[in-house]
Every structure is written in structure tokens, then in C-alpha cells.
C-alpha positions as a LaTeX table, in Angstrom:
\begin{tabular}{lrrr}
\hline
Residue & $x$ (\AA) & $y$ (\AA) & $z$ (\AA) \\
\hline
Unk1 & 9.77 & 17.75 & $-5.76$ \\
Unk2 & 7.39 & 17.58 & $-8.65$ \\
Unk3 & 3.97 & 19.59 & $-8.84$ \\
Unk4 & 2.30 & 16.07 & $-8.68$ \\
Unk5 & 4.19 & 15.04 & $-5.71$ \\
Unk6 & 3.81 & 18.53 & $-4.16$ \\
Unk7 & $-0.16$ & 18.26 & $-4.86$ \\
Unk8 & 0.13 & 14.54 & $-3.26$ \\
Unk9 & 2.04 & 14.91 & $-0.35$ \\
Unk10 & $-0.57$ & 18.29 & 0.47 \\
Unk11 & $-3.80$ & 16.23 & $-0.52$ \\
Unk12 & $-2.71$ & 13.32 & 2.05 \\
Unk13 & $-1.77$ & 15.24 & 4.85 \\
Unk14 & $-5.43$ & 17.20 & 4.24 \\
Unk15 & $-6.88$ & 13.78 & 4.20 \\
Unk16 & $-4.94$ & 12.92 & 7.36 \\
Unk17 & $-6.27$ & 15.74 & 9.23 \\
Unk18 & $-10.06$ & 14.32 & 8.72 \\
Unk19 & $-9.41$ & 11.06 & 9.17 \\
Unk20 & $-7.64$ & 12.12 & 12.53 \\
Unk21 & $-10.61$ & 13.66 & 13.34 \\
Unk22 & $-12.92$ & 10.32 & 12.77 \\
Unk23 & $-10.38$ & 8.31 & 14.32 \\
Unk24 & $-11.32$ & 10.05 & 17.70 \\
Unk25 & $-14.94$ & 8.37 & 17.57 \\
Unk26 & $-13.45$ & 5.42 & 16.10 \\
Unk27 & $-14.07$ & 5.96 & 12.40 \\
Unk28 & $-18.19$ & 7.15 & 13.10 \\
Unk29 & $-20.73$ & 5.04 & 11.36 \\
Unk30 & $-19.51$ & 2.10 & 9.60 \\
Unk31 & $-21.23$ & $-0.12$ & 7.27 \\
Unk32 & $-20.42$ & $-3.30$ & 6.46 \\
Unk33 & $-19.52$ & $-4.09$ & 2.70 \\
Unk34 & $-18.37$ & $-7.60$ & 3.43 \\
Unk35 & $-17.31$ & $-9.49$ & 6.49 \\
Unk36 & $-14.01$ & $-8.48$ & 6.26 \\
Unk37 & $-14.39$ & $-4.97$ & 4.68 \\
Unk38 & $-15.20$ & $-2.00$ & 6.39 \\
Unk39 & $-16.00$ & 1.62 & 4.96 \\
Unk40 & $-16.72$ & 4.61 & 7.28 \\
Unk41 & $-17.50$ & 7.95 & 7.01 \\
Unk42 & $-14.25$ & 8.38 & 6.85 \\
Unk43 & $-12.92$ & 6.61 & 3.85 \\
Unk44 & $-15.48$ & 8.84 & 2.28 \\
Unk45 & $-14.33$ & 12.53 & 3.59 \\
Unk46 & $-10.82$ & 11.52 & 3.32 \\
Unk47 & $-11.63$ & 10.49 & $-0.32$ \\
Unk48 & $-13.60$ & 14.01 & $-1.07$ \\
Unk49 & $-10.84$ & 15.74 & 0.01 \\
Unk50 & $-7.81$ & 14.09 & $-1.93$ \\
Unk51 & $-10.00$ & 13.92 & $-5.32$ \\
Unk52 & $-10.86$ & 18.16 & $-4.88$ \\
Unk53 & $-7.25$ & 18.49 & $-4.60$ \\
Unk54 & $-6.10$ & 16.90 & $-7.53$ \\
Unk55 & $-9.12$ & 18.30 & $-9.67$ \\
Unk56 & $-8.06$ & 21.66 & $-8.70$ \\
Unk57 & $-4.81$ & 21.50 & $-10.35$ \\
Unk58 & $-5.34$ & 18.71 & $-12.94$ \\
Unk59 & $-8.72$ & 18.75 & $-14.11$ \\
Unk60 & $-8.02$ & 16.18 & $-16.69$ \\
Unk61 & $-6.44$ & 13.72 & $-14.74$ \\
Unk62 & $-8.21$ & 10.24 & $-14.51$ \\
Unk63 & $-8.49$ & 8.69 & $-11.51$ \\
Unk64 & $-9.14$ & 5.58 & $-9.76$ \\
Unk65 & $-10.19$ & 5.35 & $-6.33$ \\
Unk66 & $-11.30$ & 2.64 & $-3.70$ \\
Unk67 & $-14.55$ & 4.16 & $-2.67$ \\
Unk68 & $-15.98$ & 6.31 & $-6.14$ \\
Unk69 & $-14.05$ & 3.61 & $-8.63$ \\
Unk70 & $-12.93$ & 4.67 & $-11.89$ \\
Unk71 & $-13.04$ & 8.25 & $-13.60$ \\
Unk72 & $-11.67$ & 8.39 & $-17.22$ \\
Unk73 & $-11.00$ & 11.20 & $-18.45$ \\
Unk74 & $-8.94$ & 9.39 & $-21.32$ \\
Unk75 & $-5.60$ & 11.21 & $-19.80$ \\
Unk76 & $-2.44$ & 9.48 & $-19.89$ \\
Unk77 & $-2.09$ & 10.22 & $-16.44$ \\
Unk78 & $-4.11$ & 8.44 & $-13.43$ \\
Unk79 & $-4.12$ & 8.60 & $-9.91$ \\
Unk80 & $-4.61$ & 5.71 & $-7.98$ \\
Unk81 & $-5.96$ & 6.49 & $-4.28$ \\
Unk82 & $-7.07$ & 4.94 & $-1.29$ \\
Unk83 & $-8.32$ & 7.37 & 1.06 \\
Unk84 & $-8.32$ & 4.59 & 3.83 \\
Unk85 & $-6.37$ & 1.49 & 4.42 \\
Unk86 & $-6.85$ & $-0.59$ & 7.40 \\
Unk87 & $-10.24$ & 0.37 & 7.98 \\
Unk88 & $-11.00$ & $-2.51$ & 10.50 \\
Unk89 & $-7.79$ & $-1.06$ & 12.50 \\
Unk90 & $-9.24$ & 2.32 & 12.12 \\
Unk91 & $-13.24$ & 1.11 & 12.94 \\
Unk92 & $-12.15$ & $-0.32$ & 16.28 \\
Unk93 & $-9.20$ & 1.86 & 17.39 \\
Unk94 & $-6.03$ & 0.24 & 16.20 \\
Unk95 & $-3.67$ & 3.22 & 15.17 \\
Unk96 & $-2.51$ & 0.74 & 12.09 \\
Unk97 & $-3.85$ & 2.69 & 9.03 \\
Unk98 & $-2.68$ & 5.41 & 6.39 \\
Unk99 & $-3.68$ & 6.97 & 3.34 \\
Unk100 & $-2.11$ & 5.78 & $-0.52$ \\
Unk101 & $-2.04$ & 7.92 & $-3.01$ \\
Unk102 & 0.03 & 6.53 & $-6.47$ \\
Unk103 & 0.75 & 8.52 & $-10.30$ \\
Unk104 & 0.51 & 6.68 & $-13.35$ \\
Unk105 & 1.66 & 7.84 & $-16.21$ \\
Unk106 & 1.17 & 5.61 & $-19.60$ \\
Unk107 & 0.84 & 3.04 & $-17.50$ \\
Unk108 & 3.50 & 3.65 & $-15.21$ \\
Unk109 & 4.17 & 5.07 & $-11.81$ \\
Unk110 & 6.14 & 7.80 & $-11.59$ \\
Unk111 & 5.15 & 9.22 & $-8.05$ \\
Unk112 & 3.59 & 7.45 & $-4.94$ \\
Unk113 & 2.71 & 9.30 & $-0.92$ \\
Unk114 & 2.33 & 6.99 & 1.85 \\
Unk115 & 1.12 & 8.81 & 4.86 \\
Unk116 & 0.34 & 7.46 & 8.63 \\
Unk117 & $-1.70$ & 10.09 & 10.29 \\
Unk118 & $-0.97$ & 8.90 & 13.69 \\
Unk119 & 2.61 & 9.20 & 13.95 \\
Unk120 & 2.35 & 11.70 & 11.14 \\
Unk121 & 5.28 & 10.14 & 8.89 \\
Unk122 & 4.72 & 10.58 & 5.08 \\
Unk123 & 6.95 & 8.56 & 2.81 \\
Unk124 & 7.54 & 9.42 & $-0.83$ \\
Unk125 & 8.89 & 8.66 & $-3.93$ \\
Unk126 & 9.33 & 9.80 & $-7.58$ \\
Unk127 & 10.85 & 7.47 & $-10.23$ \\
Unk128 & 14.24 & 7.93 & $-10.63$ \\
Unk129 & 14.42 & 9.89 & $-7.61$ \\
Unk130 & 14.73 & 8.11 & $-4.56$ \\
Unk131 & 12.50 & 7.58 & $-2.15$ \\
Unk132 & 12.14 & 9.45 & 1.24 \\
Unk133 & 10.85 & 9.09 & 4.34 \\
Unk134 & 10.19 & 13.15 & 6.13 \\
Unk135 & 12.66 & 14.12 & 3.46 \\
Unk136 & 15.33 & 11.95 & 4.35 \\
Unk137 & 16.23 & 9.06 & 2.26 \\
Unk138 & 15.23 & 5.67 & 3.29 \\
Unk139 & 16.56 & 2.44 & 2.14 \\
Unk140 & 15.38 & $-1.01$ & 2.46 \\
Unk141 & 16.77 & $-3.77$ & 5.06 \\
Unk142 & 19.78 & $-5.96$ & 4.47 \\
Unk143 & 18.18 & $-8.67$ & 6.31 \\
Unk144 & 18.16 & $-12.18$ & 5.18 \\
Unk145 & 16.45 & $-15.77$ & 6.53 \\
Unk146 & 16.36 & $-16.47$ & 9.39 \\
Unk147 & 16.75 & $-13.07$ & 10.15 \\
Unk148 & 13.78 & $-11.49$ & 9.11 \\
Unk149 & 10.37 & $-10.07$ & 10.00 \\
Unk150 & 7.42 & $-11.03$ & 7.02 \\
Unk151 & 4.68 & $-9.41$ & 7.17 \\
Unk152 & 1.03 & $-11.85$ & 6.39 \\
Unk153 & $-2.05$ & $-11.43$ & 4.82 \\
Unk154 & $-4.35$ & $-12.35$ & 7.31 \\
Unk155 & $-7.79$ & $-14.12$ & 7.52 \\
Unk156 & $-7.68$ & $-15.40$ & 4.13 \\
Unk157 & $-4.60$ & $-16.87$ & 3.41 \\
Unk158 & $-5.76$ & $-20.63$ & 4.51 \\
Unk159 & $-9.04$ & $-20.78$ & 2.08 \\
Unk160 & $-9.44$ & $-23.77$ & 0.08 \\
Unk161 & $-8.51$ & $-21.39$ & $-3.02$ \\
Unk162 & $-6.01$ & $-23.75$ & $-4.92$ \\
Unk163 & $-3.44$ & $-21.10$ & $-5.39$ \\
Unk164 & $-3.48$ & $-20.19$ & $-1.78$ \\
Unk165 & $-4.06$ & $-23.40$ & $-0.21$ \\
Unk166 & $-0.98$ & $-24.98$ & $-2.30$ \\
Unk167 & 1.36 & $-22.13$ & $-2.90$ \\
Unk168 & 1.12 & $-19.89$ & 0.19 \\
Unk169 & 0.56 & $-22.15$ & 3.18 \\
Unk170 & 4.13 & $-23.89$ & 2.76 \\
Unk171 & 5.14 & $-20.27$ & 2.86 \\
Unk172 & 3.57 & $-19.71$ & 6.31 \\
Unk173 & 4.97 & $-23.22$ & 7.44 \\
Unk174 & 8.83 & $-22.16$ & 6.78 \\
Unk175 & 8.30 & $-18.52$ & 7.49 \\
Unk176 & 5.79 & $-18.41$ & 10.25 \\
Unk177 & 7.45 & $-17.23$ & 13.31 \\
Unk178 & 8.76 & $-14.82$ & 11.37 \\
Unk179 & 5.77 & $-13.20$ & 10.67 \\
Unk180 & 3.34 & $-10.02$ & 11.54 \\
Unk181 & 0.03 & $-9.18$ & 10.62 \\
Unk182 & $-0.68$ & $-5.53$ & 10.49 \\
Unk183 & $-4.01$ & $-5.25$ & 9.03 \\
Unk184 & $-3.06$ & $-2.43$ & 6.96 \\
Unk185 & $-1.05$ & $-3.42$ & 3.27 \\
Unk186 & 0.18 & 0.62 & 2.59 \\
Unk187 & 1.78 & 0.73 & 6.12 \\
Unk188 & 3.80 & $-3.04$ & 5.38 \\
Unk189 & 5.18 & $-1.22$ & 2.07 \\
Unk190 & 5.90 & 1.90 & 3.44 \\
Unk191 & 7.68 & $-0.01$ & 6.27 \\
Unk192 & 9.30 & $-2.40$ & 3.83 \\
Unk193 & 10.57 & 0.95 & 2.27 \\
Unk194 & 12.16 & 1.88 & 5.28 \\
Unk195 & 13.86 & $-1.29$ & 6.65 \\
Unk196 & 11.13 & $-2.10$ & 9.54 \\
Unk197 & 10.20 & $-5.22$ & 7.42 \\
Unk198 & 11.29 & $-6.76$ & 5.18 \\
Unk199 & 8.98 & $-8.54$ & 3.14 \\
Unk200 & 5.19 & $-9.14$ & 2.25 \\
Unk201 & 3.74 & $-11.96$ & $-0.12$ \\
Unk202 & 0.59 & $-11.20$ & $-0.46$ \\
Unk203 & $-2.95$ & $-11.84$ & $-1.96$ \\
Unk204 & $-5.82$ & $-10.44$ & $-3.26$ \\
Unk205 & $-4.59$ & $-6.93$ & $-3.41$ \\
Unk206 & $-6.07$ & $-3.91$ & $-4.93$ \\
Unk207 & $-4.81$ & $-1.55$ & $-7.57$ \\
Unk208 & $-5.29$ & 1.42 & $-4.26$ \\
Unk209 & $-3.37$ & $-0.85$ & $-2.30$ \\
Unk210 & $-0.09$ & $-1.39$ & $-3.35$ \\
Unk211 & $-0.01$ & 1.60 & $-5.96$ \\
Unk212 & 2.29 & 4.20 & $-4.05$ \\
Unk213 & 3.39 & 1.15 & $-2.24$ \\
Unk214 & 4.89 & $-0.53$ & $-5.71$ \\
Unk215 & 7.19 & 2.72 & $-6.83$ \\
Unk216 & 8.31 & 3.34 & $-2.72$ \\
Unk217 & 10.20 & $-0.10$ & $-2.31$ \\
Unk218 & 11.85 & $-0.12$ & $-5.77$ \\
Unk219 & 12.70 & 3.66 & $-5.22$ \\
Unk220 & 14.27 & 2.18 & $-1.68$ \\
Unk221 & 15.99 & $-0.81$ & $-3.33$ \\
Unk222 & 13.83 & $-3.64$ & $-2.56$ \\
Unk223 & 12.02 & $-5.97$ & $-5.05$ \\
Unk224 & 8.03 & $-5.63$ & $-6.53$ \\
Unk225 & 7.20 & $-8.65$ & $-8.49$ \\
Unk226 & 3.95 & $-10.84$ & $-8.72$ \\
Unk227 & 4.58 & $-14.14$ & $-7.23$ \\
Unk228 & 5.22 & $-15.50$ & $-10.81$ \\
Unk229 & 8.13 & $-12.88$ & $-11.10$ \\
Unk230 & 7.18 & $-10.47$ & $-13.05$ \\
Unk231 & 7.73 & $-6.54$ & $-12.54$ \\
Unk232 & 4.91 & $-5.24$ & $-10.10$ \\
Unk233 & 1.83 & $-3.20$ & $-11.59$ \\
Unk234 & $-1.02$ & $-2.48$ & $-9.39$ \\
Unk235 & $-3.46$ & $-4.38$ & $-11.71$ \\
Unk236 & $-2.60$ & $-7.90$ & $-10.83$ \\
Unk237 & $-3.55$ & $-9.69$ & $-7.62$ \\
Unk238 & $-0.87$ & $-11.56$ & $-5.98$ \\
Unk239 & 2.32 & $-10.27$ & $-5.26$ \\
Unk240 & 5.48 & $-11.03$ & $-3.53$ \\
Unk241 & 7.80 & $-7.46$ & $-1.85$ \\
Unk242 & 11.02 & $-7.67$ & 0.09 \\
Unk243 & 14.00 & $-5.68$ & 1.06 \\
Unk244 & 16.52 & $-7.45$ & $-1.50$ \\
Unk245 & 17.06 & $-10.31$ & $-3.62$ \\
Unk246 & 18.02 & $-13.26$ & $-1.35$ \\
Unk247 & 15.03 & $-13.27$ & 0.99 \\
Unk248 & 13.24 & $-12.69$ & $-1.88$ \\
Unk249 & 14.13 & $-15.65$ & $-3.53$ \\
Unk250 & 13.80 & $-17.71$ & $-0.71$ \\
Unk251 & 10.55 & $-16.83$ & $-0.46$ \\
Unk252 & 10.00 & $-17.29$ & $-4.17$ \\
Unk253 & 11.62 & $-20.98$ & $-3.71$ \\
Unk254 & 9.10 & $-21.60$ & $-1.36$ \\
Unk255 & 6.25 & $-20.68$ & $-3.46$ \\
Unk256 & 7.04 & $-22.94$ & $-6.15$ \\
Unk257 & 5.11 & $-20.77$ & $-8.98$ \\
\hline
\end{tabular}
């Protein structure tokens, strides 16, 4: 395991341990920053914590984060964090939530830590390297239609927004009783990772989101494109994960993009 990872994998699990502690009270105070987006005291001290970390043993590092934003240091390495993911899960009591923490370097990640707090598994990858699950290596799902389990957006996926509205509702007419909605994007990829699902179109994600999330299912031999097909980054918006190539492209057949 690389410093990075080593720093990761410790700054989550510290993160974990506060957030634990919230979770017992049901996340404390929230605040509202939209209808459907919740941040707590929580997100907060979880974010402190990871952030000290990494400054302690790369100072120079930029970093991007879902609560503070952006901090460029002009480094060709970034970290890409949430602190919190599935805050609404976490605000009312739903144990659906874990904390993302990706590595770019140049543009690229080379390191990602998914970690649940509640059933205290922490999945990781390096590029090149595999990606684990506790330390032991995890591999995506053979599973193809029918047999399948999709994870789903949510609350937005049936807006009048043209590229939803024509693109991903066919998607939930073929696919629907196949699908789960979590509430919580890092645990889908993380499970996609390790063969529990096996796939996730998606909208509307964040860089924080899917960072870690990205390098874990290609490490595990599944598939990270955007829904037009092109390799994954965590800058674009719309994306399309499974577990290997023919669900995938049924999926993508579907889509029609």
C-alpha cells in the first residue's frame, strides 16, 4: 500500500469514528441547502478531520471537497473528498452512508477509499493494483439481464429535463423491477465493486461522488463510462457503471445516446 492510500484509508476510518458518533443523534443539527440536500454537523467534522490528515503529510496537495470546495495549491496531485454521502440516510437514521475519498494525479486517479462506518467495511484501490475489499480482493458480478440488480437515482430521474425525460425513463421502463434505490452513490460503487450490484446509470453526480468510486470498479473489472461512452472522470455529470460489458451495453442500447 502506498503512503497516499495508507494516509486515506487512516483519514476515513478517523472520519468514520465522528460520523459514528453523530449518527447516534441522527446526524445533530441539519440545515437545509436544498430540498433534497442535507448537510449536518457532521459532513463538517468528518470533513475537518480527513483535510488535517492529508495536510499533515502533504501540505501541497490540492484538494477538492463537497463542503469547503476547491483548494489549489497548483499541485499535480488533488484529492477529491466527500466527508458524507447519503446525508438524508444519515439525517433520519438510515445506516446507508459512507465516506469517499479519491487521488488525482495529472488528472488521473491513481488511488480511491470507500468506507461504510456502520458495518465498518473499507474498500480500496490503487491503479494498477487491484482493488480490495478488508484486504481481500474483490471482483465485480458476472451477472447479465434479466439477471441483475440496478441500482436508481432517485427523486429526480422523471424531471422534464430533456436528457432525462427522453434518455433515462425508457431505461427505468425495461429495467425497473430490477432496480434499488440506496440513497447513497459511494455505497452503489463500492457495492458494484464487490458484486452486490451490478450497475448504476446515473445523473447529476458530483466530482466527490463517484471519485474513489470511478478507480474501485475498473480496479474490480467493471466498466466507468459517461452515458455517451467515454472513459469516466469525476468532472462530467452523467454516467453509466456496471459489473461487465454485456449489461452494460444493454443498458447503453437502451439509452440511445
Amino acid at each position: 500500500m502506498s503512503k497516499e492510500l495508507d494516509v486515506a484509508v487512516k483519514a476515513a476510518k478517523a472520519a468514520g469514528k465522528v460520523l459514528l458518533k453523530h449518527f447516534e443523534t441522527r446526524g445533530g443539527k441539519q440545515v437545509a441547502k436544498s430540498e433534497f440536500d442535507f448537510v449536518t454537523e457532521a459532513d463538517k467534522a468528518a470533513e475537518d478531520v480527513i483535510i488535517s490528515a492529508i495536510r499533515a503529510e502533504f501540505p501541497g496537495h490540492s484538494i477538492l471537497s463537497e463542503e469547503i470546495g476547491s483548494i489549489d495549491n497548483g499541485s499535480e496531485y488533488k484529492w477529491v473528498i466527500d466527508p458524507l454521502d447519503g446525508t438524508k440516510n444519515f439525517g433520519f437514521g438510515v445506516p446507508l452512508w459512507g465516506v469517499s475519498i479519491g487521488l488525482e494525479k495529472s488528472g488521473e486517479i491513481i488511488a480511491g477509499v470507500i468506507f461504510l462506518p456502520v458495518t465498518g467495511e473499507i474498500f480500496t484501490a490503487e491503479k494498477g493494483k487491484g482493488a480490495f475489499l478488508d484486504g481481500k480482493r474483490i471482483r465485480v458480478s458476472s451477472n447479465k439481464f434479466p439477471k441483475c440488480m440496478i441500482s436508481f437515482g432517485g427523486h429526480w430521474a422523471f424531471s422534464e429535463e430533456p436528457l432525462v425525460k427522453d434518455n433515462f425513463y425508457p431505461v427505468y421502463q425495461k429495467f425497473h423491477q430490477y432496480f434499488r434505490i440506496t440513497g447513497s452513490a459511494v455505497l452503489v460503487l463500492s457495492y458494484i465493486a464487490a458484486g452486490r450490484l451490478d450497475a448504476y446509470p446515473c445523473f447529476r453526480e458530483s466530482p466527490w461522488d463517484v471519485a474513489a468510486g470511478i478507480l474501485l470498479i475498473k480496479e474490480a473489472g467493471g466498466i466507468a463510462t459517461d452515458i455517451y461512452g467515454n472513459e469516466a472522470t469525476p468532472y462530467q455529470k452523467h454516467y453509466i457503471f456496471a459489473n461487465n460489458r454485456a449489461l452494460y451495453e444493454e443498458i447503453r442500447k437502451v439509452l440511445k445516446v
